[in-house]
N, C-alpha and C positions, 0 to 999 in steps of 0.2 A: 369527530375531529379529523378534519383532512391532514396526512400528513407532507411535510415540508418534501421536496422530492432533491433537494441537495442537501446533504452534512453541513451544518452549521458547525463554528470553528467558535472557541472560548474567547472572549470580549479580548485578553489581555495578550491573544497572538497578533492583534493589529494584523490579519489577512481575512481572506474568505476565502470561497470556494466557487465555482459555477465551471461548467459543463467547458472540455477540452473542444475547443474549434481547430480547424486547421492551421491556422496562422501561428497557433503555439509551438508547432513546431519546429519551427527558426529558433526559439529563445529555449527551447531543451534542445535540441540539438547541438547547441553553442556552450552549455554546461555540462551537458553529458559528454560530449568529445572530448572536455579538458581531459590534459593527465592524469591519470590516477582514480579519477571519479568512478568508473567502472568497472578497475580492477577487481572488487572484492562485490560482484554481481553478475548476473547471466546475461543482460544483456549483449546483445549484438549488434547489427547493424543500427546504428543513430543516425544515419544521414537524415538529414532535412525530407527528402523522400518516404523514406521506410517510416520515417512517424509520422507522417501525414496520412500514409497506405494506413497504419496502426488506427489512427484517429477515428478515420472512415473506418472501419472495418468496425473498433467499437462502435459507434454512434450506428450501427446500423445491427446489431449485436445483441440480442439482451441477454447474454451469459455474464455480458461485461457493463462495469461502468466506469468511468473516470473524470472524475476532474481537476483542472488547473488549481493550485494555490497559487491567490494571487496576495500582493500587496495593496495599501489602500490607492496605489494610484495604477489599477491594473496591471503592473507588472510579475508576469511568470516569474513563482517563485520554483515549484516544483509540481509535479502533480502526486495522486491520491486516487487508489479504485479498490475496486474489487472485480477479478479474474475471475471464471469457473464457479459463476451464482450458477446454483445448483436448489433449483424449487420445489425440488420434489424431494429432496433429501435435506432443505432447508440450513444450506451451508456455501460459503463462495470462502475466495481465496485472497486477503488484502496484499497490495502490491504499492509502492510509493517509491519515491526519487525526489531528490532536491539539490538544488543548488547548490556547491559547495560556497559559496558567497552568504547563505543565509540558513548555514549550519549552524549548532549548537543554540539556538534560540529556541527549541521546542517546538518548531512549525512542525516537525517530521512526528515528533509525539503526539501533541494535538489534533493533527490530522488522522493520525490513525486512530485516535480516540474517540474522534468524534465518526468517522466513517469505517468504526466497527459498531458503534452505538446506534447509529442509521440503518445497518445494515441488519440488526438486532428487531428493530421497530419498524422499521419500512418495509423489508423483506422477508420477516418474519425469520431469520434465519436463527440454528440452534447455534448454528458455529462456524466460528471467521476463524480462518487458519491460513498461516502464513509458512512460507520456505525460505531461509537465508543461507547462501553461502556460510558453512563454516568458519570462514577466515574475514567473516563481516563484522568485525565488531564494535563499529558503532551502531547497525541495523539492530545489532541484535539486545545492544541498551536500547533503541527506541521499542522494539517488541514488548521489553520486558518493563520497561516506563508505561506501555499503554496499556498494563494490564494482563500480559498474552502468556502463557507458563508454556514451557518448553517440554512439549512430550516424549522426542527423541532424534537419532542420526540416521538418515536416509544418506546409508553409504552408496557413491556412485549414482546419485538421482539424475542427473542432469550433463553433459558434457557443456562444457565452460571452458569456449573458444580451445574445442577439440580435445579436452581433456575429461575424462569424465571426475567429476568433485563431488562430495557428501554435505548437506545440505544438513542444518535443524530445523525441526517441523515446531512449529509454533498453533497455539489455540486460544482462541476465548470464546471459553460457554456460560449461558447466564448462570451464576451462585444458583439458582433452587434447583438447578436441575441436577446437582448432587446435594441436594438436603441442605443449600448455606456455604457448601464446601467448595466448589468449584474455582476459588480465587485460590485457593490456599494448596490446591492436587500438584505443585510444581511436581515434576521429575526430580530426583538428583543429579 
């Protein structure tokens, strides 16, 4: 059985998925600039530029993959990857954004749902593990919607626009590989 090489997304999100081109970069650049969109994330530079360099750089990259969600009439809803695919240790890092226009529908859950699930079968991976800003907390209901238990605080992991900030490290390992338990090991 060949496998599908994009994340299929659940019938009732009305989007899909396919491969970030450069062009996308205008219509996330235009969402992630808004106010506030970024705030409670690492990003940095969003010009039109710097994610087109991004784009390229993954498409040419297999540590990386990303794709657009789109709407049913092609429009950039947000994108969906995974960071730091790691094949030999059979684990990468899921990474996502979206539009504040087409928040609260589940696109951002679904998406991670389905390209940790791909990333599981496709890639053979044990474990997709995510970092969020501490003070992200709608990121941190979609991690914890998609499945992902929260292992612990990476105090000072990252500087966020010159500041350095403590991040939650996020996981999901298949259930057998603790005995059935693996949905259920949350942290406190």
């Amino acid at each position: 059985m060949a496998l599908h090489p994009t994340p299929i997304l659940p019938l009732p999100l009305q989007a899909h998925l396919r491969e970030l081109v450069l062009p996308d970069a205008v219509a996330s650049s235009n969402y992630l600039s808004l106010p506030d969109v970024i705030k409670h994330t690492s990003w940095g530079d969003v010009s039109v530029e710097a994610l087109q360099r991004q784009i390229f750089d993954h498409s040419r990259n297999t540590r990386c993959r990303r794709w657009a969600i789109l709407d049913s009439d092609d429009q950039l809803l947000g994108t969906v990857g995974l960071n730091d695919i790691d094949i030999e240790h059979h684990r990468a890092e899921l990474a996502y954004d979206l539009s504040p226009a087409h928040q609260g529908r589940g696109l951002a859950t679904g998406a991670a749902r389905a390209v940790i699930a791909w990333a599981h079968t496709a890639l053979g991976c044990v474990r997709v593990q995510a970092t969020v800003l501490d003070s992200n907390l709608r990121s941190i209901a979609v991690l914890e919607r998609a499945g992902m238990q929260r292992e612990g605080l990476l105090r000072s992991y990252r500087h966020v626009r010159g500041q350095p900030r403590d991040f939650w490290m996020y996981a999901h390992t298949p259930p057998q590989l603790h005995g059935g338990q693996g949905e259920s090991r949350a942290a406190p």
